[in-house]
C-alpha positions as CSV (number, residue, x, y, z in Angstrom):
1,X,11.4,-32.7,-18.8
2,X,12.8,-31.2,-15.9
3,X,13.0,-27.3,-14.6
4,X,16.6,-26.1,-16.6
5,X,15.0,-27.1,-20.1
6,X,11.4,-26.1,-19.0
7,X,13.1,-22.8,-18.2
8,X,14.6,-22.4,-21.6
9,X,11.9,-22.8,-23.2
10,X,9.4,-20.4,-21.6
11,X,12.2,-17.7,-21.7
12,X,12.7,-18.3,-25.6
13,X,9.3,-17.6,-26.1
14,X,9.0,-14.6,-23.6
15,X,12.0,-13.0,-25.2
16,X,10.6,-10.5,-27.8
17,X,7.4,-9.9,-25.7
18,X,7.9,-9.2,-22.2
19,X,10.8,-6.9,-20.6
20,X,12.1,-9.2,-18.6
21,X,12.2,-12.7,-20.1
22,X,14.1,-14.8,-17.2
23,X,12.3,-13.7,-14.3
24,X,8.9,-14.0,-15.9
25,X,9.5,-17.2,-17.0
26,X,11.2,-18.4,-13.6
27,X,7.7,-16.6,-11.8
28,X,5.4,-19.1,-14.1
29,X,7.3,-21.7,-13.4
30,X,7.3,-21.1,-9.2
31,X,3.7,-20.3,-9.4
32,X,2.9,-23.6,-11.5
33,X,5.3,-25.9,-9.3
34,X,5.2,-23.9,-5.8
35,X,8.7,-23.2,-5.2
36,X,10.4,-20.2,-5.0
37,X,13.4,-18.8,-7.8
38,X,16.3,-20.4,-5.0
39,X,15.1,-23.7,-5.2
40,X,14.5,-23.4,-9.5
41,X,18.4,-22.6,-10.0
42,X,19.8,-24.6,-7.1
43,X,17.3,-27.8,-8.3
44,X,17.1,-27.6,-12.6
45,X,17.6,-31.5,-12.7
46,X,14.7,-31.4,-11.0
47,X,11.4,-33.2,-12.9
48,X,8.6,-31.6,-14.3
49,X,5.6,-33.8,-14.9
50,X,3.6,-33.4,-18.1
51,X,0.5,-32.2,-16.5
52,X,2.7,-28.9,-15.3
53,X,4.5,-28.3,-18.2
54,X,1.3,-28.4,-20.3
55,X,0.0,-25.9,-17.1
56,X,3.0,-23.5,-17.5
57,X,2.9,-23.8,-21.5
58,X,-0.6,-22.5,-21.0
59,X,0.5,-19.5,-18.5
60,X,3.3,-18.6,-21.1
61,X,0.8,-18.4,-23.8
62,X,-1.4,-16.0,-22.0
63,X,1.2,-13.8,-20.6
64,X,2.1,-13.9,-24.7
65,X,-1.2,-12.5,-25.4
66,X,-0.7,-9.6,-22.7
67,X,-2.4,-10.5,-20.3
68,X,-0.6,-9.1,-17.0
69,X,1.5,-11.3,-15.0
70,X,-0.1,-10.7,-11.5
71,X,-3.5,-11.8,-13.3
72,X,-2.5,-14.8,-14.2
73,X,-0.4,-16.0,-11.0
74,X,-3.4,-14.4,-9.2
75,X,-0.7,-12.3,-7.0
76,X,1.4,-9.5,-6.7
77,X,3.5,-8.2,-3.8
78,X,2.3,-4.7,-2.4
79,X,5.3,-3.1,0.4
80,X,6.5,-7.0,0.8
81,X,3.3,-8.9,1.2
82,X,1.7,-11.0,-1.4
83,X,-2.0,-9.9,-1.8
84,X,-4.4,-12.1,-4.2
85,X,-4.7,-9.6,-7.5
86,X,-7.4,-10.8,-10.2
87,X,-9.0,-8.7,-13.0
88,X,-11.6,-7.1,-10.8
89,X,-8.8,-4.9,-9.6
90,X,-6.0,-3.1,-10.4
91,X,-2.5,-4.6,-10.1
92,X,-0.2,-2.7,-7.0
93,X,1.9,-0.4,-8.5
94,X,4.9,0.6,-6.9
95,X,4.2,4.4,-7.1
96,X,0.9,3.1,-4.6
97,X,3.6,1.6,-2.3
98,X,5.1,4.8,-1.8
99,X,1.5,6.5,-1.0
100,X,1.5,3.6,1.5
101,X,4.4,4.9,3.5
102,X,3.5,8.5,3.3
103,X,0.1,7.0,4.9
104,X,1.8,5.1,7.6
105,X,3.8,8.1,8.3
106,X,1.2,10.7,8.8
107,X,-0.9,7.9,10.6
108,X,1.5,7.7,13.5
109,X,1.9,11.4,13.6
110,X,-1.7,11.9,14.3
111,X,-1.0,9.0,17.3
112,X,-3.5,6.2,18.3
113,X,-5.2,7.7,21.1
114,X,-9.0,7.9,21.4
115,X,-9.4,4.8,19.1
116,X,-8.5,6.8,15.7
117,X,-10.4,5.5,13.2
118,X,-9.3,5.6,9.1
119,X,-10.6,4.8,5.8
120,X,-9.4,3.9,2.5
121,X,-12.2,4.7,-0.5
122,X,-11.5,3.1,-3.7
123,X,-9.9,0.3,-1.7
124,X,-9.7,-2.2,-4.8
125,X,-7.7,-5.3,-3.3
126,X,-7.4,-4.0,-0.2
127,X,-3.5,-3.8,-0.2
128,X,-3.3,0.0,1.0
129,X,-6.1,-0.7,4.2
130,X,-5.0,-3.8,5.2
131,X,-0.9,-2.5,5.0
132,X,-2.3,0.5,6.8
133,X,-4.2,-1.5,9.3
134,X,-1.2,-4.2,10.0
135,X,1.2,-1.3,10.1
136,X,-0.6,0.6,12.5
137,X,-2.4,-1.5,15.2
138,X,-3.8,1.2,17.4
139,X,-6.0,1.9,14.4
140,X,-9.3,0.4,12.6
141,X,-10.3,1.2,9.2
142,X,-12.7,1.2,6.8
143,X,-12.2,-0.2,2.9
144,X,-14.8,1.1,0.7
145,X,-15.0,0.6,-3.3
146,X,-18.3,0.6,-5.3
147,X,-17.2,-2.7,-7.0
148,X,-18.4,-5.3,-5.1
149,X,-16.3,-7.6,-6.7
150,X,-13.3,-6.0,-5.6
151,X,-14.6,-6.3,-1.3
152,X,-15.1,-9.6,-2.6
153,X,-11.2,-9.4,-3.1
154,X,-10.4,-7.4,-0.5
155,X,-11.8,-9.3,2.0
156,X,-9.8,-12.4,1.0
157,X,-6.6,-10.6,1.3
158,X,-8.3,-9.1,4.8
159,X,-8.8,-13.2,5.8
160,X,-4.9,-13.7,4.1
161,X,-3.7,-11.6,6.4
162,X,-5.0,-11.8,9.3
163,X,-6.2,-8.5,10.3
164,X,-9.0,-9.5,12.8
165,X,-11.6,-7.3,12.1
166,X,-9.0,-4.2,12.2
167,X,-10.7,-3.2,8.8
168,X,-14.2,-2.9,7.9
169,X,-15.7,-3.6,4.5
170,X,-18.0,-1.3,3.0
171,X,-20.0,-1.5,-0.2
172,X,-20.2,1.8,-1.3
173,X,-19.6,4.8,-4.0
174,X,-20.4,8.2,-2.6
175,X,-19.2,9.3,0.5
176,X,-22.8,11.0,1.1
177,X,-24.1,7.4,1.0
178,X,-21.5,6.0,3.6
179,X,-23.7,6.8,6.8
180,X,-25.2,5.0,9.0
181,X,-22.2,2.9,8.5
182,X,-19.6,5.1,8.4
183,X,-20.6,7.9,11.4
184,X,-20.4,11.7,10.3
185,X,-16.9,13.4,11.9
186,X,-15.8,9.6,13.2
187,X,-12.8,9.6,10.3
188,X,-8.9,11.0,11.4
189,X,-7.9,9.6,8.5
190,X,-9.0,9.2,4.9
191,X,-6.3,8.3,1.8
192,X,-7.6,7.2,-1.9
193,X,-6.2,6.4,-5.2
194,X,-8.9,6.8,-7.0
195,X,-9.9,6.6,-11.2
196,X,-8.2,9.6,-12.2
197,X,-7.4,8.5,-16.0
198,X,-9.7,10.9,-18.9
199,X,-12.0,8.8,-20.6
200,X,-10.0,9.4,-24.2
201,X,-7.0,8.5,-22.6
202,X,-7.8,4.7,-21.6
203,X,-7.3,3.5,-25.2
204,X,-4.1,4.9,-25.5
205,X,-2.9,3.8,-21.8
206,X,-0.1,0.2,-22.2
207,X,-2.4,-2.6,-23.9
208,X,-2.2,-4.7,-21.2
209,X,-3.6,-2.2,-18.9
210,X,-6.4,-0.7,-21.4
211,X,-7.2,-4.4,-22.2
212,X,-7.2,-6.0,-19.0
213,X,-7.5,-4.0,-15.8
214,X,-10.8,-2.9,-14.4
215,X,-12.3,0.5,-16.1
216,X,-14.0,1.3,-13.8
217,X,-11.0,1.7,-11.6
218,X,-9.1,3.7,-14.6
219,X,-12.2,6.0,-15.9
220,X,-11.7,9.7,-14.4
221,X,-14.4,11.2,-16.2
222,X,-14.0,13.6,-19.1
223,X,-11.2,15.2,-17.6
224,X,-9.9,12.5,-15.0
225,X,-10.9,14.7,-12.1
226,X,-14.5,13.4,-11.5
227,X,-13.5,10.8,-8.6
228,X,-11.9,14.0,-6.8
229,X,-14.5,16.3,-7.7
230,X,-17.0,13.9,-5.4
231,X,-14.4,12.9,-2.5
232,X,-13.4,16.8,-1.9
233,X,-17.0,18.0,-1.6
234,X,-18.6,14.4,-0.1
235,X,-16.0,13.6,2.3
236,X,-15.3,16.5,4.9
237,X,-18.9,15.4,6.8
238,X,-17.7,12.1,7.6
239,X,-14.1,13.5,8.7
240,X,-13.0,15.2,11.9
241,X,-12.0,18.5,12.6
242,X,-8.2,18.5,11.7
243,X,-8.4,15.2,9.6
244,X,-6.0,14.8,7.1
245,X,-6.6,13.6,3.5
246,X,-4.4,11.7,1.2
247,X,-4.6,11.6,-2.7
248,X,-3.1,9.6,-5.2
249,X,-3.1,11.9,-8.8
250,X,-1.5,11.2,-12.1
251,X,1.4,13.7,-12.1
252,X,2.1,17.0,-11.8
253,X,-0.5,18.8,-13.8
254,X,-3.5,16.7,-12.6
255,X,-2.0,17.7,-9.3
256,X,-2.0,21.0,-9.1
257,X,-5.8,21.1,-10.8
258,X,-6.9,18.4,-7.8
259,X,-5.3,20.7,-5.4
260,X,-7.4,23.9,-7.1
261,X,-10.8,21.8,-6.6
262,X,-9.8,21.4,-2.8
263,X,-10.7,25.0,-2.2
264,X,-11.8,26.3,1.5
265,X,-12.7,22.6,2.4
266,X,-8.8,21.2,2.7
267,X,-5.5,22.4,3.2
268,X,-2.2,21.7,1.9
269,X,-0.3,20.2,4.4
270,X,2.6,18.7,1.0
271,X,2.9,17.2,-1.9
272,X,4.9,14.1,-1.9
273,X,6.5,13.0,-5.3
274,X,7.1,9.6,-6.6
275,X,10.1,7.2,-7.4
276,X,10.3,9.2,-10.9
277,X,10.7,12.3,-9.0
278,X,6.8,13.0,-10.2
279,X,4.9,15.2,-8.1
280,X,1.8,12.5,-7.3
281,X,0.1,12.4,-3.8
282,X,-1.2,15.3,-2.2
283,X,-1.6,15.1,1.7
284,X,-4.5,17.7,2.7
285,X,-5.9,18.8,6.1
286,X,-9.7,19.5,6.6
287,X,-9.4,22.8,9.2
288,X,-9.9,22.4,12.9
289,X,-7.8,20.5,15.7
């Protein structure tokens, strides 16, 4: 067998269940034979033992029963670097990329003077702290998450990347359970894409998303807003006078109602909107400096 009739075949049987058959199929087939798409159409003379076709058959029939690509290659990109992505965390979407950038943005407007220090709470793989934290050198941060398999995660990327103790890992839910680790009015910086998903809604969410990502990085509470609920009140102690805050939401609406909760604590400073046009991330300022 070698990687043009290989190819053939796993696209035939992607066809009528994934989007986007041929570079689904070519990704399995890197990730089985560690090469990149170049080398599969400049090389497809090129062998395929039986052990790794039987290794990407397997891989095509999970992706067939909708299990999420980045599962089972174990990786997705997140704003050009890989990062190791497994079911205790969510997958990098491209709308978080985007929150990235905003991050980075309002990072260096803030400066790196006086050791600035940020955190990133619901950190899941780590992508948005560790970006941050490579991005921004002058800076250290904190990733936090209440799942302590996703540190577990997030600390591997950390090692993957090399960040050399430029972020933090912290084991933790509740902001007002974050000291004496994290030091009250120490934070300049503080973004989070939290759960914001109502509890009713899961089942109805794409099946491989309901079926396979974490819930407990999807489950908002009854209305989707309890994650923001606890970071708007919890948070301000741990942040400095003039800190800003940056929120992931799920659109417009929930939006606008996060931006309600943030009451006399925060600010508006803007609201950023996504790819779609989609008003999503709201960048708040806690008053002061």
């Amino acid at each position: 067998m070698n990687i043009g009739a290989t190819r053939s075949i796993v696209k035939r049987k992607l066809l009528e269940a994934v989007a986007s058959p041929d570079f689904e199929a070519d990704q399995i087939i890197c990730g089985v034979k560690g090469v990149n798409r170049a080398y599969l159409h400049a090389h497809p003379e090129a062998e395929v033992s039986p052990q790794s076709f039987a290794a990407i058959i397997e891989l095509t029939r999970r992706r067939l029963s909708g299990e999420p690509l980045a599962y089972i290659l174990g990786s997705s990109l997140f704003c050009g670097r890989p990062f190791i992505t497994t079911r205790g965390v969510l997958i990098p979407r491209p709308e978080t990329e985007i929150m990235a950038k905003i991050a980075c943005y309002a990072m260096r407007r803030l400066g790196t003077e006086n050791e600035k220090t940020f955190a990133d709470w619901c950190t899941g793989s780590g992508c948005i702290a560790i970006t941050l934290a490579l991005e921004n050198p002058g800076w250290t941060g904190w990733a936090v998450d209440a799942s302590e398999e996703a540190l577990q995660i997030a600390r591997g990327n950390a090692a993957l990347h090399g960040t050399r103790g430029g972020v933090k890992f912290l084991l933790c839910g509740r902001p007002s359970n974050a000291t004496p680790d994290i030091e009250p009015r120490s934070l300049d910086f503080v973004v989070s894409n939290p759960p914001y998903v109502p509890t009713d809604d899961i089942a109805s969410l794409e099946a491989q998303v309901a079926a396979f990502e974490p819930r407990i990085a999807l489950d908002g509470g009854a209305d989707g807003l309890d994650a923001y609920r606890m970071l708007l009140s919890e948070l301000p102690p741990l942040m400095k006078p003039g800190a800003e805050l940056l929120l992931e939401t799920g659109g417009a609406g929930q939006s606008d109602l996060v931006c309600g909760l943030a009451g006399g604590s925060f600010g508006l400073v803007k609201k950023f909107s996504d790819h779609r046009g989609i008003s999503r991330f709201l960048l708040l300022k806690i008053p002061g400096a």
